[in-house]
C-alpha positions, -999 to 999 in steps of 0.1 A, spaced: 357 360 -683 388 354 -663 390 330 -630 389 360 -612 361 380 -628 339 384 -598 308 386 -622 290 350 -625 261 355 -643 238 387 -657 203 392 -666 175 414 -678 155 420 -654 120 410 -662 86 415 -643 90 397 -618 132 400 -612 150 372 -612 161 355 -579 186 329 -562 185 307 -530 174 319 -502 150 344 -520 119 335 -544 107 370 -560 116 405 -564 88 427 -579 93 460 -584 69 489 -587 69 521 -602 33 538 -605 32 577 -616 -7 583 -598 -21 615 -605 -38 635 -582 -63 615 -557 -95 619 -552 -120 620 -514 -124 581 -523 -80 579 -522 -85 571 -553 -67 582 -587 -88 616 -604 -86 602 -638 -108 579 -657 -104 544 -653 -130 539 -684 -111 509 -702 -91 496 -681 -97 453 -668 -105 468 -633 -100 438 -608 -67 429 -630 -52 460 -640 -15 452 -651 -8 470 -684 4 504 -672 -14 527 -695 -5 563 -688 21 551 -665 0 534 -640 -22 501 -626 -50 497 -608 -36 460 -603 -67 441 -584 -81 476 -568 -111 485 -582 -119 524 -562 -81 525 -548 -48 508 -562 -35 477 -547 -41 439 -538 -69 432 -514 -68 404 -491 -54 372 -504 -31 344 -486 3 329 -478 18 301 -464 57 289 -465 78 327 -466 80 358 -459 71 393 -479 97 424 -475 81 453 -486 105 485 -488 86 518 -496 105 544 -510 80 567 -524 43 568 -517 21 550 -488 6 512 -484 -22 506 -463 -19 471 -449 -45 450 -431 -38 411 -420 -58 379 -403 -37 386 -375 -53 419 -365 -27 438 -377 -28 467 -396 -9 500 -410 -1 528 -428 35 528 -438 60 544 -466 83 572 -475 110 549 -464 94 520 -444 97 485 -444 72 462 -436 84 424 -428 54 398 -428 63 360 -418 34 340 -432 47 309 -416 15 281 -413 -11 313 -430 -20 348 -433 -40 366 -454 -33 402 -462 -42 434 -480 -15 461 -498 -34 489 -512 -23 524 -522 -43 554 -517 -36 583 -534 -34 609 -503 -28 644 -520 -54 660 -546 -33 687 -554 -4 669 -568 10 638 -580 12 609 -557 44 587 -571 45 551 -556 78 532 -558 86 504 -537 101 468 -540 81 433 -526 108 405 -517 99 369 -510 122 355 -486 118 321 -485 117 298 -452 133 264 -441 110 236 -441 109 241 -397 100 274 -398 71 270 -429 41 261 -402 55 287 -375 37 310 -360 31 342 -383 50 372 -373 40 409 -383 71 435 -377 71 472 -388 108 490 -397 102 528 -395 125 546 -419 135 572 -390 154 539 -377 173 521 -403 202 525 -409 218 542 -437 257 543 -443 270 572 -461 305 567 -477 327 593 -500 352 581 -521 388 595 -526 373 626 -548 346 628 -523 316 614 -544 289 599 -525 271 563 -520 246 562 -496 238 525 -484 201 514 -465 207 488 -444 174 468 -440 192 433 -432 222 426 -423 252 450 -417 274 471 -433 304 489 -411 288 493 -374 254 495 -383 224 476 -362 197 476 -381 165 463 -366 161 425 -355 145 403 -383 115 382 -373 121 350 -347 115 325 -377 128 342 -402 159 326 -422 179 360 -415 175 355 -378 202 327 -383 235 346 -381 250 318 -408 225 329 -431 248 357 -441 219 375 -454 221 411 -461 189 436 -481 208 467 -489 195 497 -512 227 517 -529 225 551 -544 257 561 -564 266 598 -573 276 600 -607 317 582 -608 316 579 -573 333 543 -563 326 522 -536 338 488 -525 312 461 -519 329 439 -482 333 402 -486 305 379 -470 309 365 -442 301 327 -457 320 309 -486 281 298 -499 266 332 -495 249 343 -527 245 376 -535 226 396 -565 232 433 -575 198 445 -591 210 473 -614 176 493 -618 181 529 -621 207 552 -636 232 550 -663 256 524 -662 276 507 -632 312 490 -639 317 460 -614 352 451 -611 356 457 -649 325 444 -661 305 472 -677 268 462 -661 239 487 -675 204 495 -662 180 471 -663 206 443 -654 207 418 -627 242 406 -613 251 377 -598 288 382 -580 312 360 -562 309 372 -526 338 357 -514 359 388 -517 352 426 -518 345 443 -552 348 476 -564 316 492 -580 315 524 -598 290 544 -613 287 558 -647 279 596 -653 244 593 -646 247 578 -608 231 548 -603 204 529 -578 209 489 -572 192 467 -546 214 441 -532 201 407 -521 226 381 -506 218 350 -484 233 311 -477 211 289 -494 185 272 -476 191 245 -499 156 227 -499 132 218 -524 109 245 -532 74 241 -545 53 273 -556 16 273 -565 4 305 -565 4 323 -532 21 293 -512 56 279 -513 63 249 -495 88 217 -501 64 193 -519 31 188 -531 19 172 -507 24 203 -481 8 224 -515 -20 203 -509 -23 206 -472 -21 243 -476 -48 249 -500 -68 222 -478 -60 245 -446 -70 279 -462 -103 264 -470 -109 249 -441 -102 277 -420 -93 310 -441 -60 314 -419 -82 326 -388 -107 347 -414 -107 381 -423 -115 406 -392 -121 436 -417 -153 453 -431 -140 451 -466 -113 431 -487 -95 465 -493 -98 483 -466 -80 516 -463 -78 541 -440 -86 580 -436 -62 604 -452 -52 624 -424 -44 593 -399 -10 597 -405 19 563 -401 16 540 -378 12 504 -370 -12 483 -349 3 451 -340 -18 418 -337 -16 425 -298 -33 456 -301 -1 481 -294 3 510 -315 36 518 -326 46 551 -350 77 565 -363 
């Protein structure tokens, strides 16, 4: 590598995807359901599989901790904040706030836990004619000690309004670019929650989804921030050369993101998620479903959820989902409706 090789580190990506400061986790699913049945459930047999913790993909899919419809019924958080960026399929999500949703095809959902939440993800299985493909990516953002006991925050980022940058290179192949932080050329993409890290403008941080046509070149702009990190997730395709590093699927990249960089794709095209963000630069202690700076706040957030469930659970069921034909739309903790 030479001094200036802007590729600093790579690494296979595991389950979950390796991360840097500001972010914690990156998982990243890819369920082939088959046809659904009147329950939203999948129409084939679920005879041998650990129902309740259902990670082994046999025949291409998991149940994870549904039991009747996929997903993660209620369960809490305390200390960050979950970016979840449907591209394919739908997510019901219900919360301790009130909230709840039907999102996907596109859609973000940004949750700040701050001092609690508890919420449900599960994924019903709307057609029974045909397939019902889920792919989407959960980030953990983390949060600065001041923001870890702030108020929770529920937002809802419709795909009809983010932002998406389409640029053709110089033989006129394509990269189109999702902007769901940050900014890329003149885009504004929708305003990150009040306590969220990326509501600092220093923070630098940026959540972009690239799709390269095969060859096609495009040149990743410099960060604003000599500290900004920034993490190419190289996940679908054939091959990607950074600068003149030869990266394949299945790779993470870490890149200097002090100056722009050239990426082009290999004959297959190629899809990468891009995470970038200044450091918080704080401890970080993780047990489970909390993330805090110590043990002592790990302490004091287990102590808090018992005492008090994070405001209890205002739903009929742990894994509530709702009717097939209700179509998108979000129902904010103040009781406003918002669709696409």
């Amino acid at each position: 590598m030479t001094v200036s090789d802007p590729v600093l580190q790579t690494f296979r990506l595991g389950s979950p995807w390796q991360t840097v400061d500001p972010f914690l986790f990156v998982a990243y699913h890819l369920d082939a359901y088959p046809e659904g049945t009147a329950d939203l459930g999948p129409d084939a047999s679920l005879a041998g599989r650990p129902l309740g913790q259902d990670f082994g993909n046999p025949a291409g899919w998991n149940m994870y901790h549904g039991r009747t419809v996929p997903g993660f019924p209620q369960h809490p958080h305390r200390g960050f904040e979950t970016v979840t960026y449907v591209r394919q399929g739908v997510v019901d999500h219900a919360d301790s706030l009130g909230a709840t949703a039907r999102y996907g095809d596109g859609d973000t959902q940004w949750l700040t836990t701050g001092r609690g939440v508890s919420h449900s993800e599960m994924f019903p299985l709307l057609d029974r004619e045909r397939p019902n493909p889920l792919e989407l990516f959960q980030i953990w953002l983390n949060l600065p000690a001041a923001s870890k006991t702030a108020d929770p925050h529920f937002s809802m980022f419709w795909s009809e309004r983010t932002p998406r940058v389409t640029r053709r290179d110089s033989a006129g192949r394509t990269t189109e670019v999702t902007v769901i932080a940050g900014t890329l050329d003149d885009t504004d993409p929708p305003s990150a929650p009040p306590e969220s890290w990326a509501s600092t403008e220093s923070a630098d941080l940026a959540i972009w989804h690239l799709e390269l046509d095969a060859d096609a070149e495009f040149e990743l702009p410099a960060a604003t921030g000599p500290e900004t990190h920034r993490v190419l997730y190289v996940y679908e395709g054939s091959s990607v050369r950074v600068a003149d590093s030869e990266v394949g699927t299945g790779t993470g990249v870490l890149v200097d993101a002090s100056a722009p960089v050239t990426l082009t794709a290999g004959a297959g095209g190629i899809k990468i998620l891009l995470l970038q963000g200044r450091p918080i630069g704080e401890p970080v202690a993780q047990h489970g479903p909390f993330v805090m700076n110590d043990a002592t706040g790990l302490q004091q957030a287990f102590d808090d959820y018992r005492r008090t469930a994070f405001g209890g659970w205002p739903w009929p069921a742990d894994d509530p989902v709702h009717a097939a034909d209700s179509g998108r739309f979000a129902r904010h903790p103040d009781g406003h409706v918002d669709t696409p």
